[in-house]
N, CA, C and O atoms as a CHARMM CRD file, in Angstrom:
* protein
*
  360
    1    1 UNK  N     18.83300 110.35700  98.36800 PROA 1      0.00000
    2    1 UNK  CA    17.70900 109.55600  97.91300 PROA 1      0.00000
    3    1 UNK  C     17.95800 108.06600  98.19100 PROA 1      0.00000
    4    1 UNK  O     17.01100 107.39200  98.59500 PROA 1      0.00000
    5    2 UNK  N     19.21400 107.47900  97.99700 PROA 2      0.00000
    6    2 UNK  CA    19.33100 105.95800  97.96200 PROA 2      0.00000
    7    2 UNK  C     19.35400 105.60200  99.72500 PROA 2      0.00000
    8    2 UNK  O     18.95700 104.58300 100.29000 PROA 2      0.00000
    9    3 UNK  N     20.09400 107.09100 100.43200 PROA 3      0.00000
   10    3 UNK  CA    19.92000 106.56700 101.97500 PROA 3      0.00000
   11    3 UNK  C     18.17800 106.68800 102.81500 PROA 3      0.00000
   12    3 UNK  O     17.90400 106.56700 104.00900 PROA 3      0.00000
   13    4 UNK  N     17.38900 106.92700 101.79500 PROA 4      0.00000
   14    4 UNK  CA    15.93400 107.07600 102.24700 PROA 4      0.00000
   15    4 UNK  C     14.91100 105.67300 101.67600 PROA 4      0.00000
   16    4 UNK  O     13.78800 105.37900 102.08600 PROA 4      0.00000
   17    5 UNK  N     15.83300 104.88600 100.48200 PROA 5      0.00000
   18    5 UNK  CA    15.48600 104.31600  99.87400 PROA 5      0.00000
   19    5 UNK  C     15.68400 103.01000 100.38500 PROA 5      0.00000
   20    5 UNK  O     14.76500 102.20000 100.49800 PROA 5      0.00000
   21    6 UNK  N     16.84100 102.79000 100.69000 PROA 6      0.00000
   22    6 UNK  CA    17.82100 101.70400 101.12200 PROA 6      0.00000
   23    6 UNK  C     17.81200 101.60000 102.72800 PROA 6      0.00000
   24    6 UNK  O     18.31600 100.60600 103.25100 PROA 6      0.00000
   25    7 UNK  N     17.32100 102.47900 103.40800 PROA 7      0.00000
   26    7 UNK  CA    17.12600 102.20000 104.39800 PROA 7      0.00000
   27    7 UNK  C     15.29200 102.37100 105.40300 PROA 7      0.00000
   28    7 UNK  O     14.89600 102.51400 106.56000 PROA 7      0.00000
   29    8 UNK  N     14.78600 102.24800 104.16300 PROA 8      0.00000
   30    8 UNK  CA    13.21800 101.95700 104.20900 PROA 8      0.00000
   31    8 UNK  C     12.97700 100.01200 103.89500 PROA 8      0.00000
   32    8 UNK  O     12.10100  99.20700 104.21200 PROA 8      0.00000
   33    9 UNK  N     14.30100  99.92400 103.11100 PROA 9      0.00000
   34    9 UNK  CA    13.92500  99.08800 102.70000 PROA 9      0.00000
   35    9 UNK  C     14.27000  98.03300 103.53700 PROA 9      0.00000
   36    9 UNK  O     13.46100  97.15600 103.84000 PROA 9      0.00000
   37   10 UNK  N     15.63800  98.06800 104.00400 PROA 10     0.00000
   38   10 UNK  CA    16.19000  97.74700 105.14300 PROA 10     0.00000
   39   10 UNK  C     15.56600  97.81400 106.61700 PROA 10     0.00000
   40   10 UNK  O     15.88200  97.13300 107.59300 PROA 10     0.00000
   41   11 UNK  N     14.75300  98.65100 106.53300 PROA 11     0.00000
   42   11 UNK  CA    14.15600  98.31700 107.87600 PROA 11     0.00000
   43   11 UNK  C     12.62700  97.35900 108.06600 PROA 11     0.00000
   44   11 UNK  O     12.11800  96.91600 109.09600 PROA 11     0.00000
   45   12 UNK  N     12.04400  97.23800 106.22700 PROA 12     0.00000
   46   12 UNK  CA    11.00800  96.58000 106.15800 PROA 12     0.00000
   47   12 UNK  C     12.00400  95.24800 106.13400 PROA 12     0.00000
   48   12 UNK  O     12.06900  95.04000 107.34500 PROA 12     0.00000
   49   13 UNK  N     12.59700  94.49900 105.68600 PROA 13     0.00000
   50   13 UNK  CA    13.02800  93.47400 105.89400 PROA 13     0.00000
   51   13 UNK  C     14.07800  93.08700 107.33300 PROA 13     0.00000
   52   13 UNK  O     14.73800  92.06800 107.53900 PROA 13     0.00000
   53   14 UNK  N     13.93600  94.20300 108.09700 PROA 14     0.00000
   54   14 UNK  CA    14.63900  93.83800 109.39900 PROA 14     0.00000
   55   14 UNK  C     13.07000  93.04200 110.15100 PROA 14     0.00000
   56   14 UNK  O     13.04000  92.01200 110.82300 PROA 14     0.00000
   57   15 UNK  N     12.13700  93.74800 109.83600 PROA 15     0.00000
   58   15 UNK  CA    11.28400  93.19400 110.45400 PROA 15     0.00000
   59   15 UNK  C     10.87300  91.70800 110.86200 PROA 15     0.00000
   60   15 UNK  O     10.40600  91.27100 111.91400 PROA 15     0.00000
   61   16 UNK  N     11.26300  90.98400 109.47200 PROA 16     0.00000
   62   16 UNK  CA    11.10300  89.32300 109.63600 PROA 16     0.00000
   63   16 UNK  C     12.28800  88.80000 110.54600 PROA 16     0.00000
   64   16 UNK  O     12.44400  87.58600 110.67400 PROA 16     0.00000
   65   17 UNK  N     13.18800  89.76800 111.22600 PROA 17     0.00000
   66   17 UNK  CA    13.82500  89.05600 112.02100 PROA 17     0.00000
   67   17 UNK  C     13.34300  88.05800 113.30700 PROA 17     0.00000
   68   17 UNK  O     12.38400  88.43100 113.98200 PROA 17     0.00000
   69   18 UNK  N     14.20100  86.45500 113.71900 PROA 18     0.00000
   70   18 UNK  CA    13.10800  86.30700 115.20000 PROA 18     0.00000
   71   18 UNK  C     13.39000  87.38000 116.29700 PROA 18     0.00000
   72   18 UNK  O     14.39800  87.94300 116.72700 PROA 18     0.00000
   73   19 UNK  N     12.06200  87.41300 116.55700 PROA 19     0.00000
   74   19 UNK  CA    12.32600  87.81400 118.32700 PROA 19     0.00000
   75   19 UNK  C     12.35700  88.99500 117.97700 PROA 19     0.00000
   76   19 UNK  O     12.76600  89.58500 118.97600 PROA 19     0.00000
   77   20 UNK  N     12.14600  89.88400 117.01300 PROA 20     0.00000
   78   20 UNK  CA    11.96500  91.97500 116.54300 PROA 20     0.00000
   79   20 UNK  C     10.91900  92.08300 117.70800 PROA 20     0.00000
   80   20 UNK  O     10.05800  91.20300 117.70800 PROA 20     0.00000
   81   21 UNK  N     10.85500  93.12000 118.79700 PROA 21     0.00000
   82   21 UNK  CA    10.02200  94.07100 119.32400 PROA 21     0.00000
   83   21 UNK  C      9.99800  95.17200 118.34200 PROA 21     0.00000
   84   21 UNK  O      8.96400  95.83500 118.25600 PROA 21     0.00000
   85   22 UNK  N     10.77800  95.38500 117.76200 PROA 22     0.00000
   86   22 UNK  CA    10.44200  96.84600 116.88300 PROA 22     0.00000
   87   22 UNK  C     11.45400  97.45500 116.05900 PROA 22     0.00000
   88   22 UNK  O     12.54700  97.67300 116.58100 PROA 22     0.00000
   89   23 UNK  N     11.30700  97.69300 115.12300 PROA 23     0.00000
   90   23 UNK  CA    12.70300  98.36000 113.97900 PROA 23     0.00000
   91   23 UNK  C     12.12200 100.04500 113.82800 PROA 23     0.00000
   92   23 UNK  O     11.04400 100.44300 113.38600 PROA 23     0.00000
   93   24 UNK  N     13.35000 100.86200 114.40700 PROA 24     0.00000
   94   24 UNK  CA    13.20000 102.22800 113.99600 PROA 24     0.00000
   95   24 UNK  C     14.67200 102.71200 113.64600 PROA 24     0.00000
   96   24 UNK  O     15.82000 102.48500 114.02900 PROA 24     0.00000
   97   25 UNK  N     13.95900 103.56800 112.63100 PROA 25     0.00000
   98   25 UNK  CA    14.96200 104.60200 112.50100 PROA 25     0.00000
   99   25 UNK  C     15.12000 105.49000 111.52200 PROA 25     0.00000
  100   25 UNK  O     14.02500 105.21100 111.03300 PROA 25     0.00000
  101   26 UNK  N     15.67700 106.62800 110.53500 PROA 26     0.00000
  102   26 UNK  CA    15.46000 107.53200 109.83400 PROA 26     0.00000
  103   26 UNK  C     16.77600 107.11400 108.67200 PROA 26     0.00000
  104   26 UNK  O     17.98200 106.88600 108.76600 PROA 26     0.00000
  105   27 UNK  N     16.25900 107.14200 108.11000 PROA 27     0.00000
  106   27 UNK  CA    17.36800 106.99900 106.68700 PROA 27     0.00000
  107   27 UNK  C     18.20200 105.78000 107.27200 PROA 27     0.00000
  108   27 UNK  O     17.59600 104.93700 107.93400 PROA 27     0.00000
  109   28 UNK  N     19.66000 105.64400 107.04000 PROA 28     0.00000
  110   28 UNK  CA    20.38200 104.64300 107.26000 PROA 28     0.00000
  111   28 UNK  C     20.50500 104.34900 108.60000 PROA 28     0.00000
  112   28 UNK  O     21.11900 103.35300 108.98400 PROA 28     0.00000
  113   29 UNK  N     19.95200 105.16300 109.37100 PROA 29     0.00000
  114   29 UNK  CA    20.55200 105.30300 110.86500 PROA 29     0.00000
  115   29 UNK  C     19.37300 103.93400 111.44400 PROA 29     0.00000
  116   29 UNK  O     18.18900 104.24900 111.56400 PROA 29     0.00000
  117   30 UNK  N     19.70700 102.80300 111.69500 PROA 30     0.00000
  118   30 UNK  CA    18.59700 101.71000 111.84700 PROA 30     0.00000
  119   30 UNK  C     19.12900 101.72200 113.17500 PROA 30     0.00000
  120   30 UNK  O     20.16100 102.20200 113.64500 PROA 30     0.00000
  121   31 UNK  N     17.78400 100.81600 113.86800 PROA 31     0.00000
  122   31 UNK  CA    18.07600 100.48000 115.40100 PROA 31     0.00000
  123   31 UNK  C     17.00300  99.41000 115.34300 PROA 31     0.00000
  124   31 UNK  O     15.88600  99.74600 114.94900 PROA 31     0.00000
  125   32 UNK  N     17.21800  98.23000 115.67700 PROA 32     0.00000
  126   32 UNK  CA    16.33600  97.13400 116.41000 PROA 32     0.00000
  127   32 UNK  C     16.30900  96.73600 117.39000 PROA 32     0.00000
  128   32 UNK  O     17.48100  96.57200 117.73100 PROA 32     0.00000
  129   33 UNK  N     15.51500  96.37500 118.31900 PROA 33     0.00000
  130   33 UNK  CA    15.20600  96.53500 119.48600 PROA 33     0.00000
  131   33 UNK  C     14.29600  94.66300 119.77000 PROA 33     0.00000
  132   33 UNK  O     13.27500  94.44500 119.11800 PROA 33     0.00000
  133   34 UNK  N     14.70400  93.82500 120.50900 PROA 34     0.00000
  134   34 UNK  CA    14.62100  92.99800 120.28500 PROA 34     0.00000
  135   34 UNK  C     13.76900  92.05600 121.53500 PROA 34     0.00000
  136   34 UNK  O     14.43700  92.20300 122.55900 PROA 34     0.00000
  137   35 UNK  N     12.63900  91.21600 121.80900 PROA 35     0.00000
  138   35 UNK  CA    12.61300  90.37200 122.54100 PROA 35     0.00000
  139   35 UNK  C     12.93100  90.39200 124.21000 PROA 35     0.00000
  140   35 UNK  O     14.14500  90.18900 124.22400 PROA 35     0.00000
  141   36 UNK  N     12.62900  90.48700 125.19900 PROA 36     0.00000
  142   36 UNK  CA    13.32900  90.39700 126.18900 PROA 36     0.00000
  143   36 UNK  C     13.70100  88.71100 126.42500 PROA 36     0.00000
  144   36 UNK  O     12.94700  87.78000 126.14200 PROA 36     0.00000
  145   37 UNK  N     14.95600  88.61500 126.96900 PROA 37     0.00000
  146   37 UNK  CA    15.81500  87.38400 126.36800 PROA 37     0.00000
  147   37 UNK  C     16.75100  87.40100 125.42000 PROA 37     0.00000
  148   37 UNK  O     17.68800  86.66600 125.73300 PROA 37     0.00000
  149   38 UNK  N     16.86900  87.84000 124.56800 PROA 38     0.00000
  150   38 UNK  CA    18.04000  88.40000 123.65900 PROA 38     0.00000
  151   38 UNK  C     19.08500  89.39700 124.08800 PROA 38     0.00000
  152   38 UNK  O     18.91100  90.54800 124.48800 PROA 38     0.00000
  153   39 UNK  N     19.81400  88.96000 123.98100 PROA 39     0.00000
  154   39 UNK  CA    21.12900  89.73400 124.72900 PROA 39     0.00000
  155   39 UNK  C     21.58800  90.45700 123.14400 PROA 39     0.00000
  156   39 UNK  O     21.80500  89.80500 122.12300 PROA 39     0.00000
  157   40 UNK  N     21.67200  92.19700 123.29800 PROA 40     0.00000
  158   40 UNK  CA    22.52500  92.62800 122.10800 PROA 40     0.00000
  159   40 UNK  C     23.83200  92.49700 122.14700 PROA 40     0.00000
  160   40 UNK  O     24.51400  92.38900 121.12800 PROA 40     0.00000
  161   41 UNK  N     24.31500  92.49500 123.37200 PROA 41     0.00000
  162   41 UNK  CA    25.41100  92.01400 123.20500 PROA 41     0.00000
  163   41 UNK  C     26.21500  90.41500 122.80900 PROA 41     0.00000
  164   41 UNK  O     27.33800  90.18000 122.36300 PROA 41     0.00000
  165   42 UNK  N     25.16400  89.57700 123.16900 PROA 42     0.00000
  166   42 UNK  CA    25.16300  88.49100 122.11400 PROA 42     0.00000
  167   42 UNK  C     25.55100  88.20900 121.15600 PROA 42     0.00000
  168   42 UNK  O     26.44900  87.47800 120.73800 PROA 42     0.00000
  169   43 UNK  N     24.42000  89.18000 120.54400 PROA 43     0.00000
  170   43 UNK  CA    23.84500  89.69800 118.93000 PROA 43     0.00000
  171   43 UNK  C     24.78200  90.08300 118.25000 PROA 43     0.00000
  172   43 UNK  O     25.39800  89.45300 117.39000 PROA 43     0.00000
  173   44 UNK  N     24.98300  91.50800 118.73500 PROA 44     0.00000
  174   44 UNK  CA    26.87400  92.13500 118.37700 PROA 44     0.00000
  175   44 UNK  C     27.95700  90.87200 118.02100 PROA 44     0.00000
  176   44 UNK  O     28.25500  90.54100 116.87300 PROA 44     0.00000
  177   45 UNK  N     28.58000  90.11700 119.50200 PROA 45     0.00000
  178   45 UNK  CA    29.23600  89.69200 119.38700 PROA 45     0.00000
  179   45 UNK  C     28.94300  88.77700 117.73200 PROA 45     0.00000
  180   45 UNK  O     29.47800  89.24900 116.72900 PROA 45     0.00000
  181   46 UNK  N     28.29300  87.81500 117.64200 PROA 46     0.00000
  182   46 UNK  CA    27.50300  87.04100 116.77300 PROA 46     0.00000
  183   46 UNK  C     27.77900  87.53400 115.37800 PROA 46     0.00000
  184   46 UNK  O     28.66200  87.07800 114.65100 PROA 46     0.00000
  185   47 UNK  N     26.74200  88.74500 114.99100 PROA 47     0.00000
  186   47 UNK  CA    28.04700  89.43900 113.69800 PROA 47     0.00000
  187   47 UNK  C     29.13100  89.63200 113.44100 PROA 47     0.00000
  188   47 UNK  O     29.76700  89.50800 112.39400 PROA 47     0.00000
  189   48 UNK  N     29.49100  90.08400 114.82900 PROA 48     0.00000
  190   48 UNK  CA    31.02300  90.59600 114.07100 PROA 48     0.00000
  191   48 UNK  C     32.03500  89.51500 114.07600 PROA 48     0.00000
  192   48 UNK  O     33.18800  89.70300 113.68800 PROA 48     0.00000
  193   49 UNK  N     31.45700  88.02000 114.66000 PROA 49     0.00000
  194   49 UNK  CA    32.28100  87.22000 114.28900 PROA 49     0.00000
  195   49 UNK  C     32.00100  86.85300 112.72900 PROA 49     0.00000
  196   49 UNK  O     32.81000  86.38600 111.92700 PROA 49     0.00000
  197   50 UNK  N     30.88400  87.12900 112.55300 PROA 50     0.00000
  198   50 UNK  CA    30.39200  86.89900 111.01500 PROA 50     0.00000
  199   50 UNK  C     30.80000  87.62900 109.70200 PROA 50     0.00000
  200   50 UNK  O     30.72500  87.37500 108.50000 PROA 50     0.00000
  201   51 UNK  N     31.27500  88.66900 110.48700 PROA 51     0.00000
  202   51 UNK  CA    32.00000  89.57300 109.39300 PROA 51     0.00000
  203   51 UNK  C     30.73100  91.27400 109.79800 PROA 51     0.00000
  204   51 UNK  O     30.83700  92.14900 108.93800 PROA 51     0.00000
  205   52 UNK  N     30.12800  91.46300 110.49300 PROA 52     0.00000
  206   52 UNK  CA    29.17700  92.61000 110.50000 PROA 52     0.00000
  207   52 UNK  C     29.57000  92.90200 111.62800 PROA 52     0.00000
  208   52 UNK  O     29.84100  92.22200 112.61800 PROA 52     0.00000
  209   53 UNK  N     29.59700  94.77600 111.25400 PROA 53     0.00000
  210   53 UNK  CA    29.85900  95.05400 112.61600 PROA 53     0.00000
  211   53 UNK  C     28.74800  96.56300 112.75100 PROA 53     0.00000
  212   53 UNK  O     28.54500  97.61300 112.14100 PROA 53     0.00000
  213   54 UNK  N     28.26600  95.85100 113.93100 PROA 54     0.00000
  214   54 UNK  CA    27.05700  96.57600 114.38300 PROA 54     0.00000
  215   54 UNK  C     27.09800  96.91600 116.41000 PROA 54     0.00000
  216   54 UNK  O     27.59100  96.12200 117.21100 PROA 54     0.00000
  217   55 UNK  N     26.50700  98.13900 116.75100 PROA 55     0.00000
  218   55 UNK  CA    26.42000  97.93300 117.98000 PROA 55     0.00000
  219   55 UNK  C     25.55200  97.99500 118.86400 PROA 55     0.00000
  220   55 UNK  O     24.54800  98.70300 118.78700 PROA 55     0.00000
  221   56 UNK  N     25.88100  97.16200 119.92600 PROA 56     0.00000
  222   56 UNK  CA    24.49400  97.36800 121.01800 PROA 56     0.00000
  223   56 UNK  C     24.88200  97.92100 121.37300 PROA 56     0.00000
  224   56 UNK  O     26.07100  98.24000 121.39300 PROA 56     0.00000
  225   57 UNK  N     23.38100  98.55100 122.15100 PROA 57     0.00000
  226   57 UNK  CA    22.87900  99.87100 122.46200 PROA 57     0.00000
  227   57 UNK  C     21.80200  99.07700 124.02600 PROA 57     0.00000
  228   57 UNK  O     20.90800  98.23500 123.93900 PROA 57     0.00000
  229   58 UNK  N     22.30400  99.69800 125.19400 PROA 58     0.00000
  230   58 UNK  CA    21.50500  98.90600 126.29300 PROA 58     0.00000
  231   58 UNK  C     21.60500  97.49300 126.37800 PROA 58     0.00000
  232   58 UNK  O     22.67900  96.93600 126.14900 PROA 58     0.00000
  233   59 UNK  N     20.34100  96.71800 126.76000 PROA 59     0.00000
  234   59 UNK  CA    20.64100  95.39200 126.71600 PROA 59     0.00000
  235   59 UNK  C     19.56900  94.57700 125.76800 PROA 59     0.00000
  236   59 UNK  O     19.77200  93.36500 125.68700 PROA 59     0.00000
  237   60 UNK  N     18.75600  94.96700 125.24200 PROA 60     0.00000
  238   60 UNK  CA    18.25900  94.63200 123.75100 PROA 60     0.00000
  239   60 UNK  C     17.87500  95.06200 122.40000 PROA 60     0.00000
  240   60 UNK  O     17.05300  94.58900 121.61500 PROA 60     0.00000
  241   61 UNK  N     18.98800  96.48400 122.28300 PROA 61     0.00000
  242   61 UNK  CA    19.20700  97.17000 120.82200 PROA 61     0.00000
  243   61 UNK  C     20.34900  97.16200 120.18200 PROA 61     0.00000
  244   61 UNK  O     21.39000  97.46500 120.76600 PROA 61     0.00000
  245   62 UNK  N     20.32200  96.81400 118.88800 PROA 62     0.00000
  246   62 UNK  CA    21.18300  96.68600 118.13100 PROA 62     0.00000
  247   62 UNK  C     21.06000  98.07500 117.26800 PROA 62     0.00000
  248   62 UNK  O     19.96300  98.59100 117.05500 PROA 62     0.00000
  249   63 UNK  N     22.28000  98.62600 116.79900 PROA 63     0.00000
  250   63 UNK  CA    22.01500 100.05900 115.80300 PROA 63     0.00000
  251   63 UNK  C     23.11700  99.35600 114.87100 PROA 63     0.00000
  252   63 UNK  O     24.09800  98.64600 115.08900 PROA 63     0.00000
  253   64 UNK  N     22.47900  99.90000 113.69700 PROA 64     0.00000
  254   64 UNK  CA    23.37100 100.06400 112.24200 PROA 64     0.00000
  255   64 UNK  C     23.09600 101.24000 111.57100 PROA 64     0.00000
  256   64 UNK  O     21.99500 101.70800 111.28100 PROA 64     0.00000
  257   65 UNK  N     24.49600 101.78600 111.29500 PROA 65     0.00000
  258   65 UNK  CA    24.52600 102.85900 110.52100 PROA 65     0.00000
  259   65 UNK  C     25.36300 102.37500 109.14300 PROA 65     0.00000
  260   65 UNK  O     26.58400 102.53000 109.12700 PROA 65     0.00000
  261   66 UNK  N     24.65700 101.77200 107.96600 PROA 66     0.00000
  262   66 UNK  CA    25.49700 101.38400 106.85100 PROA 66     0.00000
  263   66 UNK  C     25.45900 102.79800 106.07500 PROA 66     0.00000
  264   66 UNK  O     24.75800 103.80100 106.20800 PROA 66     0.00000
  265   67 UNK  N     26.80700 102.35000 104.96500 PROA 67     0.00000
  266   67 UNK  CA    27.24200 103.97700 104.00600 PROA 67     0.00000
  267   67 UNK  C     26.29900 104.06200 103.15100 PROA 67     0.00000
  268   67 UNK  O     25.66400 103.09100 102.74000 PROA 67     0.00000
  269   68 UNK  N     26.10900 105.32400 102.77800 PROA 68     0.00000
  270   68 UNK  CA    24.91900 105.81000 101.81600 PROA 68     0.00000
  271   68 UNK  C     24.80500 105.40900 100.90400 PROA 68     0.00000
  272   68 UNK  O     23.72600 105.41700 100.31100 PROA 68     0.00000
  273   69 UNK  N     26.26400 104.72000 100.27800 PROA 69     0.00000
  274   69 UNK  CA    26.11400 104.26500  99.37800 PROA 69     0.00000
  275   69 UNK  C     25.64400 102.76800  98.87800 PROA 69     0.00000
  276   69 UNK  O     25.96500 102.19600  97.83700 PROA 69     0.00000
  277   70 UNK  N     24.83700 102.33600  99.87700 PROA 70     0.00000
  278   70 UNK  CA    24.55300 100.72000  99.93300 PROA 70     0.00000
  279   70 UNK  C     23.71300 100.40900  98.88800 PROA 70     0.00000
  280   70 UNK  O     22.95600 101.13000  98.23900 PROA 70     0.00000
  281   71 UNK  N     24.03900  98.81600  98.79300 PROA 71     0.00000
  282   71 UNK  CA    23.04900  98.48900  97.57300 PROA 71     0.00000
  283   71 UNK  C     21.79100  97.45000  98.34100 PROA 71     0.00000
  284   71 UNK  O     21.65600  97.29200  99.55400 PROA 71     0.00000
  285   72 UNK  N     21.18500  96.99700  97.54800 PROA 72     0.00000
  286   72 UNK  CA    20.25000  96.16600  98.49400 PROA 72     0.00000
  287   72 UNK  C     20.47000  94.58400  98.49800 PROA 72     0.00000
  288   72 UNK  O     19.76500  93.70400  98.99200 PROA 72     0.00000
  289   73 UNK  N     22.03000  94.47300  97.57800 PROA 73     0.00000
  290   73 UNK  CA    22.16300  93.32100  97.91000 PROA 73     0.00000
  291   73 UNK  C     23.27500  92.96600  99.17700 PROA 73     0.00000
  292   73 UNK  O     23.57000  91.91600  99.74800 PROA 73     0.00000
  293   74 UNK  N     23.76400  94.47700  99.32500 PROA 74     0.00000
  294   74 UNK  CA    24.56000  94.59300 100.76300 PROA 74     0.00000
  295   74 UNK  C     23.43800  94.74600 102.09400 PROA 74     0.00000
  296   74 UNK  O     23.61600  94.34600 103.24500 PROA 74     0.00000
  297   75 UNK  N     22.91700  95.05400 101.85100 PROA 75     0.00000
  298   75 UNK  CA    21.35900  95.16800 102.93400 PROA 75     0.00000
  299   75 UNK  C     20.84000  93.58800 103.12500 PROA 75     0.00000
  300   75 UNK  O     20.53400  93.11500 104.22000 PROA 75     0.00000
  301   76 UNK  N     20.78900  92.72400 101.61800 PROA 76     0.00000
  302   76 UNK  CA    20.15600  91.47300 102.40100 PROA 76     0.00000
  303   76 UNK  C     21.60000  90.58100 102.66800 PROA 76     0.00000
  304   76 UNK  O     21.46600  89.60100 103.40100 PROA 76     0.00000
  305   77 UNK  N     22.72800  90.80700 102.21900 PROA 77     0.00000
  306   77 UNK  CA    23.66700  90.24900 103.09800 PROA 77     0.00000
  307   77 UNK  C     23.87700  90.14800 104.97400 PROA 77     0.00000
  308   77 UNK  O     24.17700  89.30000 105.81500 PROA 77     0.00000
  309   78 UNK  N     23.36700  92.11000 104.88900 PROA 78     0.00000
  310   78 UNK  CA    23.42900  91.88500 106.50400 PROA 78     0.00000
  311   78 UNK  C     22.40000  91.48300 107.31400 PROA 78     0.00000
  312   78 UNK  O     22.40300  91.09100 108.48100 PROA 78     0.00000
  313   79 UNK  N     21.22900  91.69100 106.25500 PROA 79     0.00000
  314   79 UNK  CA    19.64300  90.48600 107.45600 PROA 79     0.00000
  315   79 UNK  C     20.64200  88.92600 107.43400 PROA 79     0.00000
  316   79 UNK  O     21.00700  88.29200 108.42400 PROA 79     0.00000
  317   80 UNK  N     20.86200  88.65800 106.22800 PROA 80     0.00000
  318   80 UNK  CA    21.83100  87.15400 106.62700 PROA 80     0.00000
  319   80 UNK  C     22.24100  87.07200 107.57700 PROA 80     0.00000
  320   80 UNK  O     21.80600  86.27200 108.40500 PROA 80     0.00000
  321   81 UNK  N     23.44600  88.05200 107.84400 PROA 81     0.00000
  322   81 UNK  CA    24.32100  87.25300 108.92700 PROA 81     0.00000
  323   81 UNK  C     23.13400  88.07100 110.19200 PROA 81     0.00000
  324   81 UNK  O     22.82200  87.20600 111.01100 PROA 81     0.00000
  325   82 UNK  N     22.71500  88.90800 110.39200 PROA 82     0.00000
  326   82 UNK  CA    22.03100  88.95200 111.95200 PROA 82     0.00000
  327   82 UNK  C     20.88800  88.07500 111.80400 PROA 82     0.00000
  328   82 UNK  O     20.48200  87.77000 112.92500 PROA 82     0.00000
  329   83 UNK  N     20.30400  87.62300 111.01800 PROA 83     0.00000
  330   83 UNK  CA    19.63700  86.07100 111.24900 PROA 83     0.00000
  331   83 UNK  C     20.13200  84.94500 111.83400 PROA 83     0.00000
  332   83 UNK  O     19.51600  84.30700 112.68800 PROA 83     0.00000
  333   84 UNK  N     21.49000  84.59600 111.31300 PROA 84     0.00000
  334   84 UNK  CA    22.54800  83.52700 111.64800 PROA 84     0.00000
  335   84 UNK  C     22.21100  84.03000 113.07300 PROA 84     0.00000
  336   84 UNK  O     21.80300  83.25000 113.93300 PROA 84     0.00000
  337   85 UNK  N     22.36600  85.16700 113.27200 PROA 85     0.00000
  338   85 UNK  CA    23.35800  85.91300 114.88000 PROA 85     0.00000
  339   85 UNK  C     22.38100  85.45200 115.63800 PROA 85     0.00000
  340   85 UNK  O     22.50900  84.75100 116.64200 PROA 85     0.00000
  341   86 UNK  N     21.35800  85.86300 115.13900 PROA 86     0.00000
  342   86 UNK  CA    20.22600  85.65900 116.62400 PROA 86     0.00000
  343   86 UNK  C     19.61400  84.34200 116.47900 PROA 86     0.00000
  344   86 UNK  O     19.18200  83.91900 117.55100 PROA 86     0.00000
  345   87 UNK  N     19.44000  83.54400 115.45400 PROA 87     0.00000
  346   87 UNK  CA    18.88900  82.28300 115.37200 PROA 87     0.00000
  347   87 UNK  C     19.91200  81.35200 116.40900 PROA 87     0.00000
  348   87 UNK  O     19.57800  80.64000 117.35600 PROA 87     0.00000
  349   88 UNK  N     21.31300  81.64200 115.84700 PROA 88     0.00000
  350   88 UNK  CA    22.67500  80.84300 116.90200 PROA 88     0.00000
  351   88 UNK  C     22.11600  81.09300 118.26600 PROA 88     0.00000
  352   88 UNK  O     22.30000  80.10600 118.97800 PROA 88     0.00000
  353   89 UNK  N     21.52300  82.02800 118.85500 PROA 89     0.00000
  354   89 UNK  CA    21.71900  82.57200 120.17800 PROA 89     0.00000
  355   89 UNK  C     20.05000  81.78700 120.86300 PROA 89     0.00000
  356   89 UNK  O     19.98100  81.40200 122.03100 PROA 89     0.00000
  357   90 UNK  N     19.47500  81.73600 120.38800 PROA 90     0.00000
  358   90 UNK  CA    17.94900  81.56900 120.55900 PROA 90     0.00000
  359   90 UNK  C     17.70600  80.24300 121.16500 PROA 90     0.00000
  360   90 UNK  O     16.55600  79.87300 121.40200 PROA 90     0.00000
């Protein structure tokens, strides 16, 4: 229930990211898909210097798979830092 919950919720607030072409994905399993011009590998790099570690996927998707057990104040920690990530890059 909390990975259907938490990652509905998580993907409505991935949305205000800049530069989103589109947020999908099923329970925790997220994927954003971004802008042409945005490098995910950028992006990647960008978190995980931030402390998040997420991966691209091609050359403008990012996937996160966080633990089921997330809360939603670990969810708006990580719009934080991939805001930082892609705002730095932009």
């Amino acid at each position: 229930a909390n990975a259907k919950e938490m990652g509905q919720y998580f993907m409505d607030k991935l949305q205000s990211l800049p530069k989103v072409k589109e947020v999908r994905g099923k329970g925790l399993l997220v994927g954003v898909e971004f802008e042409d011009g945005l490098s995910s590998a950028d992006i990647k790099h960008g978190c995980v210097d931030r402390g998040l570690l997420v991966t691209a996927v091609g050359t403008s998707i990012i996937r996160m798979l966080p633990p089921l057990i997330v809360s939603k104040d670990e969810c708006d920690k990580a719009y934080n830092i991939l805001k930082e990530a892609v705002e730095a890059i932009m």
